[in-house]
N, C-alpha and C positions, 0 to 999 in steps of 0.2 A: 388463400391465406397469404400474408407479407411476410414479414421479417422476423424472427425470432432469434435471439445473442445466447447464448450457453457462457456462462465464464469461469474464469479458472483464476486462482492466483491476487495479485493484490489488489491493495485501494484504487491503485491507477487501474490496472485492469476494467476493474467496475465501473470508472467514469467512462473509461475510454469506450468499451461497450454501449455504452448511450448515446455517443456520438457517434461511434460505430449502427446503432440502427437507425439514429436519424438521417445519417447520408445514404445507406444502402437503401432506406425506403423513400427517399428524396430522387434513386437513382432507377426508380420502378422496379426493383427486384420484388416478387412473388415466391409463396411459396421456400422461402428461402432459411436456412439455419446457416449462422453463422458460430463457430466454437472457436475463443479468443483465450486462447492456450496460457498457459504460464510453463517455464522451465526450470523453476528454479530449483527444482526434487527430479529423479528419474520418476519415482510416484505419481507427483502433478504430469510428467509426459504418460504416462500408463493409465491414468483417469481419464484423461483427454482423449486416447485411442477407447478403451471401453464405450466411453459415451458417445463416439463418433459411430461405434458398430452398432449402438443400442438405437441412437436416434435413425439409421440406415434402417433398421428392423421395424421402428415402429411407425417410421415417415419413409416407405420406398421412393416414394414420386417425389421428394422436395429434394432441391439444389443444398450440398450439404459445400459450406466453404472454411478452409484452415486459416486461423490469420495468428498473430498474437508472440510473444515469444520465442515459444518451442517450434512456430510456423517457421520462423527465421533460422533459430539456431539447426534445424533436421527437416530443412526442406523437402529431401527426397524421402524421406521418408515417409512423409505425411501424403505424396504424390503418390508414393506406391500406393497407397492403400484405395484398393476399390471402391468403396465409399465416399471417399473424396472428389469431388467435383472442382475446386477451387484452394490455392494456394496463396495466398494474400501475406504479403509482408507487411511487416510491423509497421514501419511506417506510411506505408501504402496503405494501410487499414483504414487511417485519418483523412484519406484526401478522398475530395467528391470524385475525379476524375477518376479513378480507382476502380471506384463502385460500378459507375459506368461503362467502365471497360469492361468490368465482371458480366453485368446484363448483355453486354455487346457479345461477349466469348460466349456463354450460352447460347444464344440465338444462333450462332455459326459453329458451334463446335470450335470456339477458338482454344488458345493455348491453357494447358490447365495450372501453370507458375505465372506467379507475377510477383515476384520478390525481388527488388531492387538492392542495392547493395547498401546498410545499413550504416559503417562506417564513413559514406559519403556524402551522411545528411547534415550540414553546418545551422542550421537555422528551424527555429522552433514557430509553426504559429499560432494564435491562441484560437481554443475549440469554446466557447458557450454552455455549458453544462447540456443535457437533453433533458435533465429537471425541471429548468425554466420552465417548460411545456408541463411540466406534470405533478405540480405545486408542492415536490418533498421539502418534508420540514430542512434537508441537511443537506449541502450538497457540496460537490468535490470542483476546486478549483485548479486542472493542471499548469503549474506555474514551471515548471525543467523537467526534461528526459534524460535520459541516456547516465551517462557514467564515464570519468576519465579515469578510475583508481581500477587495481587488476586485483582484489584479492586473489587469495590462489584458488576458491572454492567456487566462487562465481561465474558463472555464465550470462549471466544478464547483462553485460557492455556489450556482448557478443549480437544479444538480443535486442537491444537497447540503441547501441550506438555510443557516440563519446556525448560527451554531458551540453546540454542548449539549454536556455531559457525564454519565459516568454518577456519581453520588454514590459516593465513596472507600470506606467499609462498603461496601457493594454488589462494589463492583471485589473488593476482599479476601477478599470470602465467595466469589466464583467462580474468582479464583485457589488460594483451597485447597481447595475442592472439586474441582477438575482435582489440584492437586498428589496431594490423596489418593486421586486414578483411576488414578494410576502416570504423570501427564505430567512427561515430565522440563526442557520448559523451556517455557515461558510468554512470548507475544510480544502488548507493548500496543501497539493500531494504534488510528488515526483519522485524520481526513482535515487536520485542522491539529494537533498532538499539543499541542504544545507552547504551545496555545492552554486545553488542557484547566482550568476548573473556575473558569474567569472566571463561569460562570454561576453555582455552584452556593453557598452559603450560607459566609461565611468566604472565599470566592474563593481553594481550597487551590491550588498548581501542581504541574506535573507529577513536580520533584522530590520535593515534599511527597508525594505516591501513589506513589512508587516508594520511597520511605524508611518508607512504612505497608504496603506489599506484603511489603516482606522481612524488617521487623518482625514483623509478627504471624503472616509464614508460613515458620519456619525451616526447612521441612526442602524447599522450593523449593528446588529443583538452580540451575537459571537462567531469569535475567531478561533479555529483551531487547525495546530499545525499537525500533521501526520509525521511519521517517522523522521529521526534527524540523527546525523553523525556529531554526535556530543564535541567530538575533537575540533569541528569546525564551528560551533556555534561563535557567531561573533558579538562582539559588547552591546552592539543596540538589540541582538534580541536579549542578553539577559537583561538590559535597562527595561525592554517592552514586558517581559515575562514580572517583574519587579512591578511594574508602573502601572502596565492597562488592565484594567476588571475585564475588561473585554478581549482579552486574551486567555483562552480556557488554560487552568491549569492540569494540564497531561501533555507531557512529552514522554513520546517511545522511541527508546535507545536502539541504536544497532552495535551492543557490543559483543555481542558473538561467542565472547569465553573471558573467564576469568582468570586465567595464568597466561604468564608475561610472553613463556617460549611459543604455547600454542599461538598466542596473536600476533608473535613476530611472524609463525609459520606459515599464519594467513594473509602476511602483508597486511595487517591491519594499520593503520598511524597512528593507536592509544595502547596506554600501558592497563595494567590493574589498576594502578595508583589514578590516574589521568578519569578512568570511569567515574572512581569512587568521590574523588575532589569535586569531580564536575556535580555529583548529584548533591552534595554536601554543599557547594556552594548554592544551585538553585533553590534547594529548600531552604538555605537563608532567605534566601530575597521573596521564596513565594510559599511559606511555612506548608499549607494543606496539597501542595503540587502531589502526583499520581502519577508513578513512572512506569513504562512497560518497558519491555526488552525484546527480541531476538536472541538467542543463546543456541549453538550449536552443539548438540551431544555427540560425542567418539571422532572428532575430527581427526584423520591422521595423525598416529602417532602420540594420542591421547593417553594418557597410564592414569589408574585410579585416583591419584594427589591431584595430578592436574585438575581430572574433575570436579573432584570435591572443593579445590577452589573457584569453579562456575558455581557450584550450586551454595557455596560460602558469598557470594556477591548477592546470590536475591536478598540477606539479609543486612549484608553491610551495603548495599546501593537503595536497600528498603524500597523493593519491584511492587508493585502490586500487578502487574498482568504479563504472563512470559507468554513466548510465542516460541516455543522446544521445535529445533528441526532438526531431525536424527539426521546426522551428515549422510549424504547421497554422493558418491564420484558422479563429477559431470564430465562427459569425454572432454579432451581438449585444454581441461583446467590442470595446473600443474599442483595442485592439493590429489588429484587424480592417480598421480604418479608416486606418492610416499607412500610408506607403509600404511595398510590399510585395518584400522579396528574389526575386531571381530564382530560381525551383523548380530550377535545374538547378545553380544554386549553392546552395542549400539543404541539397541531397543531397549534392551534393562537401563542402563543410563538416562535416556530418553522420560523411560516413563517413570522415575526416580526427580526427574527435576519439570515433569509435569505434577509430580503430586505436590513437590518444595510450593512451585506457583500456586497450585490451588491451596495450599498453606498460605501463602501469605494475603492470595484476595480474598478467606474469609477473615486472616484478621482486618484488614481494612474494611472491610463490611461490616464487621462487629464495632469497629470505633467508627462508623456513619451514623449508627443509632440513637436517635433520639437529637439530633442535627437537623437544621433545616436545611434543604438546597434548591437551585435554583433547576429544573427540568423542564427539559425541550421532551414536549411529547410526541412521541413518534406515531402512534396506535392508539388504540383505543383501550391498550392493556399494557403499554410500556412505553417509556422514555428515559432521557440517560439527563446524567446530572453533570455537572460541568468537569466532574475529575473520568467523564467515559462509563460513568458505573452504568448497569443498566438496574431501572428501576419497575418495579411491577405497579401500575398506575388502577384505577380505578374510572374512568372520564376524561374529561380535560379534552381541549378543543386540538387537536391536530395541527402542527408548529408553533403552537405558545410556548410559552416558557414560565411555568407556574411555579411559585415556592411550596414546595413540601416540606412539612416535617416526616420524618424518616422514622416509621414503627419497628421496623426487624429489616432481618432477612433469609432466604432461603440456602444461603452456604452458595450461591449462583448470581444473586442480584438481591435489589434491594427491597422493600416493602414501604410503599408508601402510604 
């Protein structure tokens, strides 16, 4: 048997996993599972242990190795545990030499950490999707890592690093080298996006590489950006958001909460007002735009008002897709330290502005109907339209991009 990736956690995760099994199986590992953690819940860390004792149970004989976030942020912990064969830092995950070193410790019983110090890593280099190889209609292009801002709730700089990017050429040469693999849309992810290329020489922004992506790669079907910090968005992406068809309309927000105290308390850099502008003005420039969010329920020192101004924003920011994370203390994090909501109000909260979300994406599926759109078909039973919906398809050839007229929907996706 090779190489099999388990994963946990976000978009980047997923890409990175794919070039995660193409090094470790470039680097002759057998038999091998590798689980590429996320931290950004204690849950996400307690799924990752479950599935490490589960995959132990049903695979005794294969090399089980930790790499991913939570590998970084509770190193020893992951070490203790019997099932673990391998400790793999985050950013050690990406490199060939890495992998090699794993097959090498195997064969000798070598050391079972290899987790380099994450805050030491200045320089990002660009990975090639592992899609390339395996002709997905969609695929993730990592353009920046890491993170320089501390909310108080976050662990992820911890896991992450301070913030890098990949140099702009570099991004471009590997978006048309996908385009010309037959990918029909191309998605830039990174863990602060919209932090992208403070590092890099000229300090270009992220509108700047998405107006040099579509410039120099015409025959890119679509572009789409993954999550962004609204506060930093800069004038050439709203000019591009405004201007290029080929720039899908869906940007997902990281705003967190909707009262001014709680986002001071997170160290956030946006107010209420600052959310609500920003989405107000992008829907001028790109009327049918499709926003998601991030919203954290019972953060610290959360009271009932506060709330109900989060869940007063999916309608004044007009969300069509949240993404509810009942706050989790991360050790270490100074949101950790303040009074702490009651866990049983946490979850009521939670799933109170889980059901507001699913209120709001069935009314945007109810005003899809009878709308044509344009659909990248994924399956042979589904594909998504350019505002992210997903749609329940009939045919259609596997990364086209076919106009649908839009019959219903199922309260879940759409009906084409």
């Amino acid at each position: 048997m090779g190489v099999d990736v388990v994963t946990f956690g976000c978009r980047l995760n997923a890409f990175e996993s794919d070039v995660i099994q193409r090094e470790a199986e470039s680097a002759g590992l057998q038999d091998t599972i590798v689980v590429n953690t996320c931290a950004v819940t204690n849950e996400a860390v307690a799924q990752a242990r479950q599935t490490i004792r589960k995959l132990r149970r049903d695979r005794p004989d294969a090399r089980i190795v930790v790499t991913g976030c939570a590998a970084q942020t509770q190193t020893q912990m992951f070490a203790q545990m019997s099932e673990v064969d391998r400790v793999l830092g985050n950013d050690d995950k990406m490199r060939s030499a890495a992998w090699r070193d794993t097959r090498a410790a195997f064969e000798v019983s070598g050391e079972k950490i290899a987790v380099s110090d994450i805050m030491a890593v200045t320089e990002m280099a660009p990975h090639l999707a592992a899609g390339f190889q395996r002709g997905l209609p969609r695929v993730f292009v990592q353009v920046q890592n890491g993170c320089d801002h501390r909310c108080t709730f976050c662990i992820i700089p911890y896991g992450r690093g301070n913030s890098r990017s990949v140099a702009m050429g570099a991004v471009v040469d590997q978006v048309r080298a996908l385009t010309e693999a037959g990918h029909a849309e191309i998605v830039l992810t990174g863990v602060d996006l919209t932090s992208y290329g403070a590092d890099l020489p000229g300090a270009p922004k992220l509108g700047m590489l998405t107006k040099q992506i579509l410039k120099h790669v015409p025959d890119l079907k679509r572009l789409r950006i993954s999550s962004i910090d609204s506060i930093e968005a800069d004038g050439d992406l709203l000019d591009v958001i405004a201007t290029e068809q080929r720039l899908m309309p869906h940007l997902h927000l990281s705003l967190q909460a909707g009262d001014d105290l709680i986002l001071k308390r997170m160290k956030r850099r946006h107010s209420r007002a600052d959310a609500i502008d920003f989405c107000r003005q992008v829907r001028r420039l790109r009327p049918d735009i499709a926003f998601g969010a991030d919203i954290i329920a019972g953060f610290p020192t959360e009271t009932e008002e506060m709330f109900e101004r989060s869940q007063a924003l999916v309608d004044e920011c007009d969300l069509t897709f949240l993404h509810v994370f009942p706050y989790s203390p991360r050790p270490g994090t100074p949101a950790a330290r303040m009074p702490q909501v009651d866990g049983r109000v946490i979850k009521d909260r939670a799933r109170r502005l889980r059901a507001n979300g699913e209120a709001a994406l069935r009314r945007r599926l109810a005003s899809e109907v009878e709308t044509v759109r344009d659909v990248l078909i994924e399956s042979a039973t589904q594909g998504r339209t350019e505002h992210f919906i997903p749609v329940a398809v009939t045919g259609g050839v596997q990364g086209a991009v076919h106009a649908l007229r839009i019959a219903g929907h199922d309260g879940a996706r759409l009906i084409a």
